[in-house]
Backbone bond lengths (Angstrom), bond angles and torsions (degrees), N, CA, C in turn:
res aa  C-N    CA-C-N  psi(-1)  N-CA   C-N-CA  omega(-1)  CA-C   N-CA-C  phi
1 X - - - 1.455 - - 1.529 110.94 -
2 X 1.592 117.28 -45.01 1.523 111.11 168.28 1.445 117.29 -46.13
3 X 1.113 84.40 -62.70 1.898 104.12 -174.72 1.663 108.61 -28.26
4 X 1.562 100.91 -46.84 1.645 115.18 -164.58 1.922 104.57 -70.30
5 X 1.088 91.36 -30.16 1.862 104.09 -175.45 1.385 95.00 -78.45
6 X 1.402 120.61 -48.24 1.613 127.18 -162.83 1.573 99.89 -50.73
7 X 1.572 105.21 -44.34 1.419 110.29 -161.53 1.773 111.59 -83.99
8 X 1.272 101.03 -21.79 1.450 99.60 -176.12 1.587 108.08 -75.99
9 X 1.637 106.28 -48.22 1.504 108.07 177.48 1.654 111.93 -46.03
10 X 1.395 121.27 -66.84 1.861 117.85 162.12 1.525 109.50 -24.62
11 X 1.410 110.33 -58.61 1.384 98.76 -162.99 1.881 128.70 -67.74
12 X 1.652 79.65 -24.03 1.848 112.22 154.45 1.435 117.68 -55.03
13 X 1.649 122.71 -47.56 1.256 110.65 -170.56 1.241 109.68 -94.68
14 X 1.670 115.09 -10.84 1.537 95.15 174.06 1.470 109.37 -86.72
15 X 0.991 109.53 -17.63 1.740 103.77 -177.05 1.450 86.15 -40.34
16 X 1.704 106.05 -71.22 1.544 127.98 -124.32 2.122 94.20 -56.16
17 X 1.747 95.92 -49.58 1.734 104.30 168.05 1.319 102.32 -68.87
18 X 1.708 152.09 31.09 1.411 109.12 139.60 1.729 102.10 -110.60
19 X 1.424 96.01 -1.57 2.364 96.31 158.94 1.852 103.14 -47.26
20 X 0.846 107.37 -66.95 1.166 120.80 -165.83 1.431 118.76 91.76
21 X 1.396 115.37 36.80 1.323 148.49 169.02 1.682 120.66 -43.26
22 X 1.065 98.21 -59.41 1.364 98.33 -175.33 1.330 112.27 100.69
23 X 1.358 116.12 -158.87 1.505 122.03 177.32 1.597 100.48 -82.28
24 X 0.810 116.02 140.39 2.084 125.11 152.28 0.866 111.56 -79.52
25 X 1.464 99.67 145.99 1.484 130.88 -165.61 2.007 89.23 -75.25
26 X 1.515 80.88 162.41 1.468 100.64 172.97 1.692 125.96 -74.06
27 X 1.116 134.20 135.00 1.408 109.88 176.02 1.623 126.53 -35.15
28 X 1.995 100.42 -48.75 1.529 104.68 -170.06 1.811 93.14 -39.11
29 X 1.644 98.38 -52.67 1.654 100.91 -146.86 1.531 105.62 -42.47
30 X 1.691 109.10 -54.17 1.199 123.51 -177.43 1.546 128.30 -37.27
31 X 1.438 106.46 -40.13 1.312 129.94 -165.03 2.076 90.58 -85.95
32 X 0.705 119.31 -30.45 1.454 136.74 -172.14 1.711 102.90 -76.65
33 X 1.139 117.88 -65.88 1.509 137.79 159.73 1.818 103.14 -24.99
34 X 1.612 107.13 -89.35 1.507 128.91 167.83 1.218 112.97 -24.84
35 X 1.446 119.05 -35.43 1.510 119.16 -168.98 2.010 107.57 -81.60
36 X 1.587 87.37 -52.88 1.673 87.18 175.41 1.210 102.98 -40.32
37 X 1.387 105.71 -80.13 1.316 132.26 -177.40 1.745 104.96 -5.90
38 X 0.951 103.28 -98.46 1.839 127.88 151.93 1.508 102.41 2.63
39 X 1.407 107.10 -68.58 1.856 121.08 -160.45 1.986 93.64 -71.15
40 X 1.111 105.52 -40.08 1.855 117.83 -172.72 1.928 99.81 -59.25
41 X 1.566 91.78 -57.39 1.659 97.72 -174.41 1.315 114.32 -44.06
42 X 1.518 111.37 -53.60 1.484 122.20 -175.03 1.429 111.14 -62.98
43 X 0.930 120.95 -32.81 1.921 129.29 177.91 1.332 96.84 -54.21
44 X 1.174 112.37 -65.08 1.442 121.84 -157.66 1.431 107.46 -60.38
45 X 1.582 113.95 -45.35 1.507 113.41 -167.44 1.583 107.12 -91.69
46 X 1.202 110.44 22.20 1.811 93.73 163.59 1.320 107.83 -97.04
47 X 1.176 134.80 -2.53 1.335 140.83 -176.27 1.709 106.40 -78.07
48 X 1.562 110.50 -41.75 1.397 109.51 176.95 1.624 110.78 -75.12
49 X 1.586 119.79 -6.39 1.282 115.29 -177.67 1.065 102.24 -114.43
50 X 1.390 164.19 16.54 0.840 150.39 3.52 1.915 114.05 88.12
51 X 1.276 101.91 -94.78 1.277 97.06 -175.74 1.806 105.73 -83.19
52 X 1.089 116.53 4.20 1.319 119.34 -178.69 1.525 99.93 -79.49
53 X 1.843 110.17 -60.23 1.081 120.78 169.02 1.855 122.66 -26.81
54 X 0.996 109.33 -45.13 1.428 136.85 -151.68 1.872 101.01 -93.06
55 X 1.474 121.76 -27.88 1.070 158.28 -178.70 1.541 113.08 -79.54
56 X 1.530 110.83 -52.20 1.385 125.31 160.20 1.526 126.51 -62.70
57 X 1.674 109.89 -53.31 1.619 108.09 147.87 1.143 139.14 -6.66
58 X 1.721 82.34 -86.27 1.956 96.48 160.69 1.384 153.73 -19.49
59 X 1.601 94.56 -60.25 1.523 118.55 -173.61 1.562 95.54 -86.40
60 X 1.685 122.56 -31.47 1.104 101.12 165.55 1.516 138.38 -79.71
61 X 1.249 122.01 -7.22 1.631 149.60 176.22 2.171 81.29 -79.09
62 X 0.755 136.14 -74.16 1.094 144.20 -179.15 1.505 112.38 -37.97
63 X 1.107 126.09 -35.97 1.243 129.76 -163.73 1.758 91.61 -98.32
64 X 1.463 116.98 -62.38 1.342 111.75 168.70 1.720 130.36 -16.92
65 X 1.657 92.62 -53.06 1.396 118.71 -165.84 1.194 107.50 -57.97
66 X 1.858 115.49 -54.96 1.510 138.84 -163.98 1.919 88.74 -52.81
67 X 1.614 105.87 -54.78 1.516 106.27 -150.13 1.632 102.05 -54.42
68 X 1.509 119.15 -42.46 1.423 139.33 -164.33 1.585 105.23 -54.16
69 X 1.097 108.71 -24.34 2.272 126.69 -147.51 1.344 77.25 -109.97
């Protein structure tokens, strides 16, 4: 049963050395990364909700209008 772990872990680290990876990052780092990341995504996507929002308005000012005419 060692033997079987012994061999999988090797067969684990050479995979991992023929990535050519390097060391891995730390969780903190990771979690640090994810967060920008995270804070960037959300920036970006209020703009598509946003004009969607703004889109919905419309068609309803539009629909109002039609009934009035």
């Amino acid at each position: 049963m060692l033997a079987i772990k012994c061999r999988l872990l090797k067969a684990a680290k050479q995979f991992f050395d023929s990535l050519g990876l390097g060391k891995l990052s730390s969780v903190k780092a990771m979690k640090h990364e994810y967060a920008v990341l995270n804070a960037e995504n959300k920036r970006l996507y209020t703009d598509p909700k946003s004009c969607r929002k703004g889109m919905t308005n419309l068609l309803t000012a539009k629909s109002n209008l039609e009934r009035f005419l």
